[in-house]
C-alpha positions in Angstrom: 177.4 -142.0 21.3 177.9 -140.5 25.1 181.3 -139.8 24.3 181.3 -137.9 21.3 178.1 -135.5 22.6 177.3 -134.5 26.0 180.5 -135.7 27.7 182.3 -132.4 25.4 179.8 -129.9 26.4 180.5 -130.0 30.3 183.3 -127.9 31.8 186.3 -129.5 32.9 185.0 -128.4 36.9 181.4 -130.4 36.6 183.5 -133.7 34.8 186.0 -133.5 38.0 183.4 -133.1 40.3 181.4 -136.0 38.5 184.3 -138.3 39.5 184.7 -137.0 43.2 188.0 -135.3 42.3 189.8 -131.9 43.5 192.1 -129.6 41.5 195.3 -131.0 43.2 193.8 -134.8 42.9 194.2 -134.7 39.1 196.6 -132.6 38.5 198.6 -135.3 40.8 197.1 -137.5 38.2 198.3 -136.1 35.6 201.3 -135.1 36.9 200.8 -131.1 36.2 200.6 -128.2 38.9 197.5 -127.7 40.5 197.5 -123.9 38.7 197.1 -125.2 35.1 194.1 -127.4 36.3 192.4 -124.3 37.9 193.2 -122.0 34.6 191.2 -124.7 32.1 188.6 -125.1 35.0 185.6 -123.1 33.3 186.8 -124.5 29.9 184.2 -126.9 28.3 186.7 -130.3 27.6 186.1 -129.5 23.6 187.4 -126.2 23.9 190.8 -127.7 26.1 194.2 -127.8 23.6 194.8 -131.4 22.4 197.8 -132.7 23.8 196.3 -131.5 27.1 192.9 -133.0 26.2 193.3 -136.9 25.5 195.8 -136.7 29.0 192.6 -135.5 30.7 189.4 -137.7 29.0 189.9 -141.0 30.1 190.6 -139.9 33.8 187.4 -137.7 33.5 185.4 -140.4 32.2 186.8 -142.7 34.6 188.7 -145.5 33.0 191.0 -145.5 35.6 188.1 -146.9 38.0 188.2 -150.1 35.7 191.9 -151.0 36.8 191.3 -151.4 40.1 191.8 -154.1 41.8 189.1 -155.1 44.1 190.1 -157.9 47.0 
Protein backbone atom coordinates (compact mmCIF):
# COMPACT_ATOMS: atom_id res chain seq x y z
CA UNK A 1 0.00 0.00 0.00
CA UNK A 2 1.52 3.65 -1.12
CA UNK A 3 0.06 4.96 1.87
CA UNK A 4 1.16 3.07 4.65
CA UNK A 5 5.04 2.90 3.15
CA UNK A 6 6.82 5.44 1.25
CA UNK A 7 4.34 8.27 1.60
CA UNK A 8 5.69 8.14 5.85
CA UNK A 9 9.27 8.08 5.04
CA UNK A 10 9.40 11.60 3.23
CA UNK A 11 9.72 14.88 5.21
CA UNK A 12 6.99 17.02 5.58
CA UNK A 13 9.21 19.76 3.06
CA UNK A 14 9.52 17.10 -0.01
CA UNK A 15 5.35 16.10 0.47
CA UNK A 16 4.65 20.04 0.38
CA UNK A 17 6.78 20.56 -2.36
CA UNK A 18 5.26 17.40 -4.18
CA UNK A 19 1.89 19.19 -4.15
CA UNK A 20 3.26 22.73 -5.32
CA UNK A 21 2.65 24.24 -1.86
CA UNK A 22 4.58 26.92 0.41
CA UNK A 23 4.89 27.05 4.23
CA UNK A 24 2.24 29.89 4.43
CA UNK A 25 -0.01 27.95 1.70
CA UNK A 26 -0.80 25.17 4.12
CA UNK A 27 -0.56 26.41 7.11
CA UNK A 28 -3.49 28.78 5.65
CA UNK A 29 -4.81 25.33 4.98
CA UNK A 30 -4.78 24.23 7.98
CA UNK A 31 -5.46 27.19 9.64
CA UNK A 32 -1.93 27.25 11.81
CA UNK A 33 0.87 29.98 11.71
CA UNK A 34 3.26 29.66 9.18
CA UNK A 35 6.14 29.03 12.24
CA UNK A 36 4.69 25.65 13.30
CA UNK A 37 4.78 24.45 9.63
CA UNK A 38 8.48 25.53 9.32
CA UNK A 39 9.46 23.90 12.90
CA UNK A 40 7.99 20.08 11.65
CA UNK A 41 9.50 20.98 8.18
CA UNK A 42 12.63 18.44 8.35
CA UNK A 43 10.26 16.04 10.33
CA UNK A 44 9.52 12.75 8.33
CA UNK A 45 5.29 12.75 8.45
CA UNK A 46 5.64 9.37 10.81
CA UNK A 47 7.62 11.12 13.18
CA UNK A 48 4.78 14.43 13.22
CA UNK A 49 2.45 14.24 16.73
CA UNK A 50 -0.96 12.75 15.83
CA UNK A 51 -3.47 15.30 16.23
CA UNK A 52 -1.15 17.41 14.06
CA UNK A 53 -0.64 14.43 11.69
CA UNK A 54 -4.17 13.21 10.24
CA UNK A 55 -4.88 17.44 9.83
CA UNK A 56 -1.84 17.37 7.54
CA UNK A 57 -2.10 13.70 5.39
CA UNK A 58 -4.92 14.14 3.26
CA UNK A 59 -3.81 17.72 2.14
CA UNK A 60 -0.31 16.27 1.53
CA UNK A 61 -1.49 13.48 -0.45
CA UNK A 62 -3.84 15.68 -2.17
CA UNK A 63 -7.39 14.77 -1.49
CA UNK A 64 -8.32 18.14 -1.64
CA UNK A 65 -7.45 18.14 -5.53
CA UNK A 66 -10.43 15.69 -5.86
CA UNK A 67 -13.07 18.32 -4.64
CA UNK A 68 -12.61 20.53 -7.19
CA UNK A 69 -14.80 21.61 -9.28
CA UNK A 70 -13.76 21.76 -12.81
CA UNK A 71 -16.17 23.96 -15.35
Amino acid sequence: MFFGGKLMKLTIKELRKNQNLTAKELADQLKLDTIEILNIDNLKLKDVQEPLKSKLLPILRGDYMDKIPWL
